[in-house]
Backbone as ProteinMPNN parsed JSONL, in Angstrom:
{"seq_chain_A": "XXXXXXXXXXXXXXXXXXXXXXXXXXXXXXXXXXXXXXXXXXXXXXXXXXXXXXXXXXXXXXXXXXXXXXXXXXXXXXXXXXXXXXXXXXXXXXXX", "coords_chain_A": {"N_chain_A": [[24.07, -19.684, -22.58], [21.881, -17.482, -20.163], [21.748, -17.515, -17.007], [18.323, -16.662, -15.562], [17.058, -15.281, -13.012], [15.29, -16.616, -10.281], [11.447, -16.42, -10.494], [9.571, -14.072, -8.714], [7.868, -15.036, -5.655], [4.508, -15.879, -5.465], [2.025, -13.583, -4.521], [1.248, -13.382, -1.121], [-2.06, -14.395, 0.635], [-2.6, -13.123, 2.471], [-1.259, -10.6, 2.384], [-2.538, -10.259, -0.571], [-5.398, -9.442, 0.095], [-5.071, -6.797, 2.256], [-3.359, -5.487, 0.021], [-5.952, -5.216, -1.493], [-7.857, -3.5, 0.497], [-6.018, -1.133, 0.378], [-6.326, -0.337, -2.125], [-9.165, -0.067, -2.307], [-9.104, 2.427, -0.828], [-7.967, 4.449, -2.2], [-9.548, 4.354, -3.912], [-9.791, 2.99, -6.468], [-10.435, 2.052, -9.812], [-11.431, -0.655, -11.17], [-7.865, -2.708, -12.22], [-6.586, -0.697, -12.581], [-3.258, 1.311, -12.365], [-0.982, 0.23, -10.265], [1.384, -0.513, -7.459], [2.338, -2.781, -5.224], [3.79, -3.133, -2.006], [5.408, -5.123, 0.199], [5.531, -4.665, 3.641], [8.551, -5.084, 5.576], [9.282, -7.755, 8.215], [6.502, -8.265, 8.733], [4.703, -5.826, 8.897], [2.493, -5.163, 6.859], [1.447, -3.705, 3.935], [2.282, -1.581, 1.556], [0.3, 0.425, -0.872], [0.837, 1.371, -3.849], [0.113, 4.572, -6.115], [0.389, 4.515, -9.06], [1.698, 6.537, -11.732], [0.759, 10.625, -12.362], [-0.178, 12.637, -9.714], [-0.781, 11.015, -7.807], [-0.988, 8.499, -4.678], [0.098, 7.651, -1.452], [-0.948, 4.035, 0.169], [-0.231, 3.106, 3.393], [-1.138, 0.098, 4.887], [-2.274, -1.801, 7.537], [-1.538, -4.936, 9.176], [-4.104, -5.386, 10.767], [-6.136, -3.917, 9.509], [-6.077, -1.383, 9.266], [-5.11, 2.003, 8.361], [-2.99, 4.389, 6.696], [-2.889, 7.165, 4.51], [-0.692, 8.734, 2.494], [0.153, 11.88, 0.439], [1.712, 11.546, -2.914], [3.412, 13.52, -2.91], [5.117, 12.859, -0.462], [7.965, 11.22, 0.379], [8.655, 7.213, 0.405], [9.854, 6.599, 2.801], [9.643, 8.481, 4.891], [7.006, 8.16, 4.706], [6.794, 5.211, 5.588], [7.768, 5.733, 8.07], [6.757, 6.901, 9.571], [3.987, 5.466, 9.56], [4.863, 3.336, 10.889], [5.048, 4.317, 13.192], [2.785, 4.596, 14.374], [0.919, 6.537, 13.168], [-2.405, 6.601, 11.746], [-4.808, 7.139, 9.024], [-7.913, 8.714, 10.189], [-10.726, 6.522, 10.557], [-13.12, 7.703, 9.801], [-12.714, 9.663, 7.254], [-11.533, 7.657, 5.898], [-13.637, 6.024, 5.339], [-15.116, 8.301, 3.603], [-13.335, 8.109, 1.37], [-10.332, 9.166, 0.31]], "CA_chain_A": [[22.757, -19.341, -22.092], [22.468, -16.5, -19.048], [20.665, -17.633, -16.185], [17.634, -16.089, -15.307], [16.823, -15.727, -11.486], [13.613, -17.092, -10.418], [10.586, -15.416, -10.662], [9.111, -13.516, -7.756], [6.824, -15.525, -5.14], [3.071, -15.118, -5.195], [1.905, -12.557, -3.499], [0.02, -14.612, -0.086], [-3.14, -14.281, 0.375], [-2.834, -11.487, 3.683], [-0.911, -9.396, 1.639], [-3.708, -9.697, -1.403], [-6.304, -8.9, 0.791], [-4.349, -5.72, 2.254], [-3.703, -4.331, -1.065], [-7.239, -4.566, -1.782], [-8.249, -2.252, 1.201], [-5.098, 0.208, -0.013], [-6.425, 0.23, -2.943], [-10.661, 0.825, -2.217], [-8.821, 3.848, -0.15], [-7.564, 4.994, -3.118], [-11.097, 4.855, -5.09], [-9.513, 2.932, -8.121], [-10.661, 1.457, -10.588], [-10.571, -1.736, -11.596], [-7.236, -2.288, -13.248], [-5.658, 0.71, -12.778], [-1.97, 0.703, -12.224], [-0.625, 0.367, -8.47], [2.306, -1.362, -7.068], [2.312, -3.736, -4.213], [5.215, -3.45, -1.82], [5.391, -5.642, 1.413], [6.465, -3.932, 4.405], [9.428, -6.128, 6.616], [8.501, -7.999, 9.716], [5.147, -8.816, 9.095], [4.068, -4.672, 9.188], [1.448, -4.751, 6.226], [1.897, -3.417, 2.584], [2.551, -0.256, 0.657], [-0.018, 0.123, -1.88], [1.544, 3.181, -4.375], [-1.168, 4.458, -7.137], [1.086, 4.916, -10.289], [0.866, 7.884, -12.457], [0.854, 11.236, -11.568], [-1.323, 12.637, -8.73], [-1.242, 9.281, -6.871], [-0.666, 8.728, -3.524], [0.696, 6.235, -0.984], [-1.584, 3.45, 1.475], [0.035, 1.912, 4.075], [-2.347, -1.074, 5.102], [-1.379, -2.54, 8.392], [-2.876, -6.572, 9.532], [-5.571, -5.493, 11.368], [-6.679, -3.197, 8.007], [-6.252, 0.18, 9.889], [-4.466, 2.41, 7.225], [-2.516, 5.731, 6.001], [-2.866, 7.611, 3.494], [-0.002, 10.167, 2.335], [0.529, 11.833, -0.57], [2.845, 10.95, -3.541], [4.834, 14.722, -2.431], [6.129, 12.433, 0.712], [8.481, 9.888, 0.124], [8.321, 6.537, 0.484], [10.796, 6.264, 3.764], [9.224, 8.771, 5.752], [5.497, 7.508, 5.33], [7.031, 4.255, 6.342], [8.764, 5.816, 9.825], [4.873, 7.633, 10.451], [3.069, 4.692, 9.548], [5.367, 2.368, 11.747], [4.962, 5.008, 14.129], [1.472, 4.25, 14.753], [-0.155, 6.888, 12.707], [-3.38, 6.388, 10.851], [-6.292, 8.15, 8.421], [-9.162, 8.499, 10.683], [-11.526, 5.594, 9.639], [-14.549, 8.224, 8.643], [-11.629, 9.61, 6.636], [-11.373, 6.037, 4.634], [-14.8, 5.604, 4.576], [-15.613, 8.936, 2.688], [-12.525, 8.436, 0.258], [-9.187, 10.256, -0.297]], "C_chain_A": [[22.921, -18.671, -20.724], [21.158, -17.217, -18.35], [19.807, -17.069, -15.584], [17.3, -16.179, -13.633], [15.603, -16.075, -11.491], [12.695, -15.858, -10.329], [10.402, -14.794, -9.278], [7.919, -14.502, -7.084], [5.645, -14.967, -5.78], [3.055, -14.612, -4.158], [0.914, -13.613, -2.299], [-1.091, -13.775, 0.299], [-3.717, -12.701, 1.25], [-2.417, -10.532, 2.717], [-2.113, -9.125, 0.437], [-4.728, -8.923, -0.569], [-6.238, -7.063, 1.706], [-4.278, -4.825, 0.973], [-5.349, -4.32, -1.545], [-7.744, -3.457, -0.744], [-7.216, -1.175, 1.047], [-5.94, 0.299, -1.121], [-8.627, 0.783, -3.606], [-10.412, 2.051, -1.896], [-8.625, 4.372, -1.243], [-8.314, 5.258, -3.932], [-10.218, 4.283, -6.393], [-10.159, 2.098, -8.731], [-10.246, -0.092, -11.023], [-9.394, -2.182, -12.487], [-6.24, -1.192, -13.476], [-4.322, 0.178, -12.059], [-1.67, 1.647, -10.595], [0.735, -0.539, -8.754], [2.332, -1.681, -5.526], [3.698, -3.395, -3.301], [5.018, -4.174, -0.188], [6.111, -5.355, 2.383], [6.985, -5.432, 5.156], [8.829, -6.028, 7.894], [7.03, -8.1, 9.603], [4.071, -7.107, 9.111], [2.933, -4.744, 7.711], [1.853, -4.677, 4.885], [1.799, -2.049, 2.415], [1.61, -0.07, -0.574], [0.073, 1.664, -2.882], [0.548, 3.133, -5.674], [0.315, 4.983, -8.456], [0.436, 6.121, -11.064], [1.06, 9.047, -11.797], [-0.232, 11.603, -10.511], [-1.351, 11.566, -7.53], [-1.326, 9.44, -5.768], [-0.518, 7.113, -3.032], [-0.61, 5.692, -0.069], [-0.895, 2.824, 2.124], [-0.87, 1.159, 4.693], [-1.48, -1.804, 6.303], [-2.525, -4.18, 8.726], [-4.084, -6.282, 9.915], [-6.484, -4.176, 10.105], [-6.807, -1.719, 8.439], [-5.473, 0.685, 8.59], [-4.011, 4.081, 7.654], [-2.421, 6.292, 5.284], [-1.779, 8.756, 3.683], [0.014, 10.261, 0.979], [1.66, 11.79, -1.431], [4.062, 12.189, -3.215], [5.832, 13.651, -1.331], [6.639, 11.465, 0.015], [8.526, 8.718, 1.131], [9.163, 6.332, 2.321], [10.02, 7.189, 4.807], [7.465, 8.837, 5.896], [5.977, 6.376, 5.824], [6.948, 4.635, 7.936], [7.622, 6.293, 10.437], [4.32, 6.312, 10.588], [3.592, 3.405, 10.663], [5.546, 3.233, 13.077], [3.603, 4.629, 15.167], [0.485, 5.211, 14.177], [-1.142, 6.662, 11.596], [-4.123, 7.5, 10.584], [-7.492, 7.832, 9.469], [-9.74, 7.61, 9.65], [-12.872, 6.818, 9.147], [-13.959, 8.938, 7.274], [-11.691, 8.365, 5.516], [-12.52, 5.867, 4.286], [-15.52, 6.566, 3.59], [-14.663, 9.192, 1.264], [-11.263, 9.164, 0.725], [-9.736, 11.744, -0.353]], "O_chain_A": [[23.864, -19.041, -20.025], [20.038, -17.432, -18.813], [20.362, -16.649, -14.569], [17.332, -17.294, -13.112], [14.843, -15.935, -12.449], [13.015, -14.683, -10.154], [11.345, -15.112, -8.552], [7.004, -14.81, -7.848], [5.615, -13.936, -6.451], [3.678, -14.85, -3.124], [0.054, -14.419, -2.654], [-1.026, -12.546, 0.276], [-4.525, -11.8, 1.025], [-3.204, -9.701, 2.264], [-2.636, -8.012, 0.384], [-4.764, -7.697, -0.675], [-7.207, -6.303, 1.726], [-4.885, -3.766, 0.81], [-5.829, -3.261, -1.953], [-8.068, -2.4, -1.284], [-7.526, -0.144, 1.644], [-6.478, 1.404, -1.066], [-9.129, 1.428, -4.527], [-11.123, 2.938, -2.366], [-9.557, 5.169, -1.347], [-8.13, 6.176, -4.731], [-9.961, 5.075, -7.3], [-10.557, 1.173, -8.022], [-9.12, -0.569, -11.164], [-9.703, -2.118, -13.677], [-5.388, -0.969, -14.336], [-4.183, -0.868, -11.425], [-1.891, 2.747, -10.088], [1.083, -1.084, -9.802], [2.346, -0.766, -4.702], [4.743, -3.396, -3.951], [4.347, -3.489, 0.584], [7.307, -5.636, 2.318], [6.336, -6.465, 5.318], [8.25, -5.134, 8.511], [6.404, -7.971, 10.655], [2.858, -7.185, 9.307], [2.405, -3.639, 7.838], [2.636, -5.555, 4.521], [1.168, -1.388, 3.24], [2.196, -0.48, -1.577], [-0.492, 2.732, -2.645], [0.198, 2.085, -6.217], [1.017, 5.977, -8.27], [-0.717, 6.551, -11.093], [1.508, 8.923, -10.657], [-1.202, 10.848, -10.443], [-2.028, 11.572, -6.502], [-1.756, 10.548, -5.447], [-0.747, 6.027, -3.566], [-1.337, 6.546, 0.438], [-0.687, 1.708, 1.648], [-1.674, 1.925, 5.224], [-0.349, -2.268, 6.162], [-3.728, -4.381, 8.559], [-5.079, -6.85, 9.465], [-7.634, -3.824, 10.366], [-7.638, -0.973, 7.921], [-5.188, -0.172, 7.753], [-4.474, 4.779, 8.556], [-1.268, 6.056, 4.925], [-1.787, 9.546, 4.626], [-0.063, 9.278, 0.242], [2.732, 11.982, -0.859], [5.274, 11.973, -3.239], [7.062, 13.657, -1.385], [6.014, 10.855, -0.852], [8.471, 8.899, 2.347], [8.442, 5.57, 2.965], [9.69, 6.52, 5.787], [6.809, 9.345, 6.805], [5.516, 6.322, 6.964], [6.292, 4.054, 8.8], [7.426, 6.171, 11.647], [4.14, 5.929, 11.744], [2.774, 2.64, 11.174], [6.215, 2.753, 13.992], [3.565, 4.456, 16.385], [-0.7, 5.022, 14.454], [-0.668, 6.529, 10.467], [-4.261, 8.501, 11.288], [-7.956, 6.692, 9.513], [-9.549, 7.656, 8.435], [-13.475, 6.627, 8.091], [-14.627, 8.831, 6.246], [-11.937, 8.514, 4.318], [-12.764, 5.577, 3.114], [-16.359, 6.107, 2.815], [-14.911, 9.997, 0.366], [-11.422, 9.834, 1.746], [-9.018, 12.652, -0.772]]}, "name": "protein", "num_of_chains": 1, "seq": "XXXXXXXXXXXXXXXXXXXXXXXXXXXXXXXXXXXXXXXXXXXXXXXXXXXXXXXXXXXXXXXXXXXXXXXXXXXXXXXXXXXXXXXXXXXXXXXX"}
């Protein structure tokens, strides 16, 4: 018999709450396919829209955010978003 590693934690509750404001930015649907990724050190989450078209949110604690699109990769929206840049909030509030 091959041993299976354990499963993956639950996600905690900051981080749920985070991907939900990545993923209102994103205008999706309920259901629709995303992936979660938790940035190191306590910086926020990654919330990536699957599919094509998509695009990335970084979501930081205090719920400020970034939007880039899926052209950038994932390493250098990190090094912006840990930079300190954000989507203007009227920006988030009228959508993507």
């Amino acid at each position: 018999m091959t041993d299976l590693p354990p499963p993956p934690p639950p996600p905690r509750a900051g981080t749920e709450r985070l991907a939900e404001v990545g993923k209102a930015f994103l205008g999706l649907a309920p259901g629709a396919g995303v992936n979660v990724i938790e940035l190191a050190g306590g910086a926020g989450v990654c919330v990536v829209q699957t599919g094509r078209g998509g695009g990335k949110v970084y979501v930081a604690p205090d719920r400020t955010a970034l939007f880039v699109p899926s052209a950038m990769d994932f390493d250098t929206g990190l090094a912006t978003f840990l930079a300190g840049a954000r989507t203007p909030a009227r920006r988030f509030e009228d959508g993507p």
